[in-house]
Phi, psi and omega in degrees: 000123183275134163217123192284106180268102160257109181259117184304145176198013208273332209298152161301312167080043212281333177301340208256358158062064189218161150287324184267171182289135179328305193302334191237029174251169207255090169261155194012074176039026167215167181288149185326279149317344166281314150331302192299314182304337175321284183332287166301309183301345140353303198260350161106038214250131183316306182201158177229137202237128163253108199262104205270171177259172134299209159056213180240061140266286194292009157282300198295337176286310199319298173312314187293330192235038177277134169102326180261034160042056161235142156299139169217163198249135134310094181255123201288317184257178090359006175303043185046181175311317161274341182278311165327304199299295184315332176283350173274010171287333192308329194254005168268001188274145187059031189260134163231154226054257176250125194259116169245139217254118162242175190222131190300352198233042170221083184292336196286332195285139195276161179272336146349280144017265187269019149282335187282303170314308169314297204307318159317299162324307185303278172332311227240333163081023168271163191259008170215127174233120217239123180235134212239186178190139166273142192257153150243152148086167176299145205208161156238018182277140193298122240256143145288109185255148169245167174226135176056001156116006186282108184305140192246331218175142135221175227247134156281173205267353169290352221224024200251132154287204233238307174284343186276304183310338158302339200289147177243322189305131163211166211251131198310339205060014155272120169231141143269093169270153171283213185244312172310321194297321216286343172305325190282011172317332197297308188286353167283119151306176158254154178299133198251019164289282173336266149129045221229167126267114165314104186279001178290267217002301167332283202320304187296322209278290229273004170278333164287016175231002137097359172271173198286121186217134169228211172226098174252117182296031204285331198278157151246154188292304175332292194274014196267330195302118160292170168237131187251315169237179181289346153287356147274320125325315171299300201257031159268336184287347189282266187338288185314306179302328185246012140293331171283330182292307205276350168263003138276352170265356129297347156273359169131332181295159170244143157204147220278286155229124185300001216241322209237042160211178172217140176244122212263130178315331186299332186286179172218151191214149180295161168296104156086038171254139183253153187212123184275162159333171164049020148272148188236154161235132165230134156123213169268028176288147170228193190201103197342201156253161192042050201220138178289089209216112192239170209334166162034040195260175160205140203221127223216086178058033187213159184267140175236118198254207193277161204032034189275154187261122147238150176261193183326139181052029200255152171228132171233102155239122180044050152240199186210123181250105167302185198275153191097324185286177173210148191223145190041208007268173193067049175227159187218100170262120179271138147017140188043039155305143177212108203244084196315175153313120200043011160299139173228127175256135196266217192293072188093043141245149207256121187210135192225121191030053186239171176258049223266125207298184174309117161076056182245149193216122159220117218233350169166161193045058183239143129255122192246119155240126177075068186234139159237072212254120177307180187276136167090356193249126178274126171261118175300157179296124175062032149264149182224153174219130191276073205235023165250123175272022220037036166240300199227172200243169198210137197276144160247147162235141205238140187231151173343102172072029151290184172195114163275099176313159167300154160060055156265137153251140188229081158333072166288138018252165197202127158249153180223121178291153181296123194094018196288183160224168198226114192284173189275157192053020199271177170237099192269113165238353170219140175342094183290149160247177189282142197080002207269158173243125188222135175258159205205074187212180194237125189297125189304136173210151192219132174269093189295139157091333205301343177274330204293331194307299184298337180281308178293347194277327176297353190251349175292311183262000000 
């Protein structure tokens, strides 16, 4: 079956009170749309046409789906929902087979979903398939009205009486059309409450014209929900945490409580990994097996290999931590880290495109940046490495079974040799060789009676 994906993205989104386009605010660290587009590519589709608005909303979708291969269409007014659609034939002409129809604001639907909706349209051999769902509770979605149990018509809910608003099956605004249905695009009027065209409208016109047309209860409501406001967003990004939650903890993760943390779908996480509150992972991270992840961590684009520990309050952004290590707590691996095996970065240190070997130790108050610190090498407590010159940023390398004292500043660029040792206060600026011991202080002088000197002249005034 040739199928053609069109996604409505065109709506103002005047509820969501935003300067960015509806289509384009973010639940769990992607766009409405983009989920959707997921979604259609799911099903294989020959082209996916997106019907953008004018101005700079539909600049701004244009900028967001550079690269994603979707076509996109203009619809110059606001004219509604049959009028999008219709604006999208241009790129549907000489097109044959099935158009399946989504909305930019329902990131939840599943692609399970609309495969069930295909495969049905098909089976049944209609030339409109309506994927429908039951609402509880007050809603404003437009009732599937049937006669004899057949769909006749559906009633949007302004234009719904008092008895129609009961009806619970209503409709998702997900259709499967035959390519052919779209001529009757022609024949909807506009409303004249509204001043819109309606695409429910399409149902009643092609059952009076005696062609097949159905309603499939296939959807749930949670993934069927557009989103309109900002309270519709806070809670599809909720539903979404904890469906990405509850399907790792059938794979094997422990989590301390599924309520306080987020995982971004994109991540992957290991068999017998425990993860405490208040965490968050984003992005494409992943994160080993038997590996530990306590309170308040963020983890940002970066591989976490096995058993690794990070403690409390620590941020991993687009680095890599091997197996074995532990990080923090209160630590920060800035972008291009490499946190060898079993190496530990401790308490307020701070590490940035650096490199630290196996069994590497910086256990607190460091900064190491644009560093190459060897296997086996201790970084003393409130070492710096100096690596901006305030031009250019300059590399230091700590070679194998070094030992850096508390309170080194290490002047890049600098090698300190292998096995060297670095006495605590020095100022390293030139180049240790291995093995070599090397101090940098200014000699100690101690001034006798000098406190008692200072206490009478304070007691003279």
């Amino acid at each position: 079956m040739s199928i053609n994906v069109v996604i409505l993205a065109a709506g103002l989104g005047t509820r969501m009170k935003s300067a960015t386009p509806k289509v384009l605010h973010s639940i769990c660290g992607k766009t409405l749309i983009s989920y959707v587009i997921d979604a259609a590519q799911s099903v294989k589709p020959d082209q996916i046409i997106a019907v953008i608005g004018p101005g700079s909303d539909g600049t701004q979708i244009r900028d967001a789906l550079k690269g994603s291969r979707v076509a996109l269409e203009v619809q110059k007014e606001p004219k509604g929902t049959a009028d999008a659609l219709r604006t999208a034939c241009r790129a549907l002409a000489r097109k044959k087979g099935t158009v399946l129809v989504l909305n930019g604001d329902t990131p939840l639907v599943s692609p399970s979903t609309l495969e069930k909706l295909l495969a049905t349209h098909k089976r049944n051999s209609e030339i409109i398939s309506v994927l429908s769902f039951v609402a509880e509770g007050s809603h404003s979605y437009g009732r599937v009205i049937r006669k004899a149990g057949k769909v006749v018509s559906i009633i949007e809910d302004r234009d719904a009486s008092p008895e129609q608003k009961k009806i619970m099956e209503v409709n998702s605004g997900v259709y499967a059309m035959e390519l052919s249905a779209l001529k009757l695009l022609k024949e909807i009027k506009v409303n004249p409450g509204k001043g819109e065209y309606y695409l429910t409208d399409i149902v009643n016109i092609a059952v009076r014209k005696g062609l097949s047309v159905g309603s499939h209860l296939l959807g749930e409501e949670t993934e069927l929900t557009g989103i309109n406001t900002r309270k519709d967003l806070c809670m599809a990004g909720i539903f979404l945490r904890d469906r990405v939650v509850s399907g790792w903890l059938e794979k094997g993760v422990t989590f301390i409580d599924t309520k306080s943390v987020f995982i971004d779908p994109a991540a992957e996480i290991g068999r017998d990994t425990a993860i405490y509150p208040n965490v968050v992972i984003e992005g494409k991270s992943s994160i080993g097996s038997g590996c530990v992840i306590f309170p308040c961590t963020r983890i940002i684009d970066s591989i976490i290999g096995n058993g690794v520990t990070i403690k409390d309050s620590t941020v991993v952004e687009s680095s890599v931590v091997k197996d074995g290590a532990s990080v923090g707590p209160f630590a920060h691996l800035r972008p291009g880290s490499v946190i060898g095996p079993s190496a530990k970065i401790g308490n307020f240190v701070e590490i940035k495109k650096s490199v630290i070997g196996t069994g590497a130790k910086a256990s607190h108050l460091s900064y190491i940046g644009d560093a190459e610190i060897g296997d086996n090498v201790n970084i003393g407590a409130g070492t710096i490495t100096c690596n901006y010159d305030g031009v250019n940023k300059h590399k230091t390398v700590v070679e194998e079974g070094s030992f850096i004292g508390s309170d080194t500043q290490l002047v890049a660029p600098v090698r300190v040799g292998k096995g060297a040792y670095v006495g605590a206060g020095s100022t390293i600026t030139k180049d240790v060789p291995p093995l070599a011991l090397a101090v940098s202080r200014t000699p100690q002088r101690n001034l006798k009676g000098w406190a008692a000197v200072k206490s009478n002249r304070k007691n003279r005034k």
